[in-house]
C-alpha positions in Angstrom: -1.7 3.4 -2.2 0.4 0.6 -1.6 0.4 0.1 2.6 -2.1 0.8 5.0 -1.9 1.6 8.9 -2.9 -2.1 9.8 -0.4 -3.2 7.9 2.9 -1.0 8.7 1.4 -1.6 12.5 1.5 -5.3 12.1 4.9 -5.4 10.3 6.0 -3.6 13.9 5.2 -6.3 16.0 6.7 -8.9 14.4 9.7 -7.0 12.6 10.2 -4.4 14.7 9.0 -5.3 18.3 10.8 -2.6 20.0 9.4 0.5 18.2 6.2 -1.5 18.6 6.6 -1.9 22.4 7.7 1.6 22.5 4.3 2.8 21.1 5.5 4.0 17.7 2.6 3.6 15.3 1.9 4.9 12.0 -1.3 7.1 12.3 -1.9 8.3 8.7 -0.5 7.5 5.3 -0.8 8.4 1.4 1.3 9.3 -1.8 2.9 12.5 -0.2 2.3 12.6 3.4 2.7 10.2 6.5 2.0 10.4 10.2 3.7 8.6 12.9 2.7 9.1 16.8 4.3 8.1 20.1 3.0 8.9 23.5 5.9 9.3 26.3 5.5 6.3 28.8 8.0 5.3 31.8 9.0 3.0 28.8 10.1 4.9 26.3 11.4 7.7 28.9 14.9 9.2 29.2 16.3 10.1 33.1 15.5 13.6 32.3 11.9 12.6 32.2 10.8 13.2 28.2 10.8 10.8 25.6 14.0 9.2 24.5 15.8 10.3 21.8 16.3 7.0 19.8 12.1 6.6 20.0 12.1 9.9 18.6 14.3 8.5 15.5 12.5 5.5 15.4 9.3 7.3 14.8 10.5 9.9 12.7 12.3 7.0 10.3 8.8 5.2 10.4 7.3 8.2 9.4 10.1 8.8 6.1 10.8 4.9 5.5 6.8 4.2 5.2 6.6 6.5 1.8 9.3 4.7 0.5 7.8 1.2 1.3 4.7 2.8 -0.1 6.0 3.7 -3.3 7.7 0.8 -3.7 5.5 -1.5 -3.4 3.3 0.4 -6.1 6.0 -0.7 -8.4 6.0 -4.4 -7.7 9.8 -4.3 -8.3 12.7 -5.6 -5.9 14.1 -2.5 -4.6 16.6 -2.7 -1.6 16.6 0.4 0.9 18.6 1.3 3.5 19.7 4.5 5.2 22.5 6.1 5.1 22.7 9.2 7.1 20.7 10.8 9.4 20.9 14.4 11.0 18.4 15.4 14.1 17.9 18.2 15.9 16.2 19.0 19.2 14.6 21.8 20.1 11.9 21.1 23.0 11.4 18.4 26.1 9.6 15.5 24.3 6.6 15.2 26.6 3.0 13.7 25.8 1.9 12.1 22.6 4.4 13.0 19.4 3.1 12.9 16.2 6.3 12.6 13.5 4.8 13.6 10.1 6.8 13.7 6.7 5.4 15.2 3.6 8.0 14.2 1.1 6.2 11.6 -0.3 5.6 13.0 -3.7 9.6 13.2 -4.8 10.5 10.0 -3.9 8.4 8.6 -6.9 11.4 10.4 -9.3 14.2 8.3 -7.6 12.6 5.3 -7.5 12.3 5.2 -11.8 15.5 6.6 -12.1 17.3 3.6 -9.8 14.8 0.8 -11.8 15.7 2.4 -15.1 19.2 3.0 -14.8 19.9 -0.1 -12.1 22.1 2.3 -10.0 21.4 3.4 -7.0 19.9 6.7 -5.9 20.3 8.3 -2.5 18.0 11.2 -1.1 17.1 13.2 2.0 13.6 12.8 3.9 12.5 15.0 6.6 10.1 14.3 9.5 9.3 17.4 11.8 8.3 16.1 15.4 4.9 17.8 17.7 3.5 17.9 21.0 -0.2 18.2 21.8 0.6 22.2 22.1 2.0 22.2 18.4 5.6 23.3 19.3 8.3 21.6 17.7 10.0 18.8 19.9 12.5 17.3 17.1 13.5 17.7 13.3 15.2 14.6 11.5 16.3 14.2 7.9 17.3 10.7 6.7 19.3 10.1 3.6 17.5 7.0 2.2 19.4 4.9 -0.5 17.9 2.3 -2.6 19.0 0.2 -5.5 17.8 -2.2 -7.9 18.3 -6.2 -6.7 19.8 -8.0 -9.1 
């Protein structure tokens, strides 16, 4: 495993101070699965009283862009990532605490080899399926992450 909780929470506050401030925290992470929760607060909210929608993507990238620090950091090798696209959709009033959780950890290890092998890029979709407290469905996003060997 190559991040922990402490240590994506930590790289929040000083890299990313408003997810932090927003309550975004990673909850749970391994090779295939991460966990990201935020609790609706008067600020994160939206003037139709739920959680905003860009704290929603913030958490749900957190939640897709932790694997992929993760697995790259296993490597030890200077990958650069960004994303590219992202797609959402929303089903349910974001209300309460949110937990974000993606479980596509285990097919980003493919991508990874093939970019440090070949030196080219590789793009490829993440998704992270957004909960309230009652288990319904609040949000879907899928990312398209990219990420290329530095030269």
């Amino acid at each position: 495993m190559g991040l922990t909780t402490f240590k994506v929470n930590f790289f929040l506050f000083f890299k990313l101070p408003s997810a932090f401030f927003c309550g975004v925290r990673l909850k749970y992470i391994s090779d295939s699965k991460s966990i990201v929760t935020v609790k609706h607060s008067w600020f994160n909210k939206n003037p139709f009283q739920s959680l905003y929608f860009a704290v929603q993507a913030m958490a749900a990238e957190l939640s897709t862009g932790a694997l992929v620090l993760s697995r790259i950091k296993i490597h030890n090798r200077n990958l650069s990532i960004l994303v590219a696209n992202i797609t959402a959709n929303f089903s349910k009033k974001a209300k309460g605490r949110i937990s974000f959780t993606c479980l596509d950890g285990a097919s980003i290890e493919k991508h990874i080899m093939k970019a440090i092998e070949t030196a080219e890029g590789q793009t490829f979709w993440m998704h992270s399926k957004g909960v309230d407290e009652q288990g319904d469905v609040v949000s879907n996003f899928k990312f398209e992450w990219t990420i290329k060997l530095k030269k």
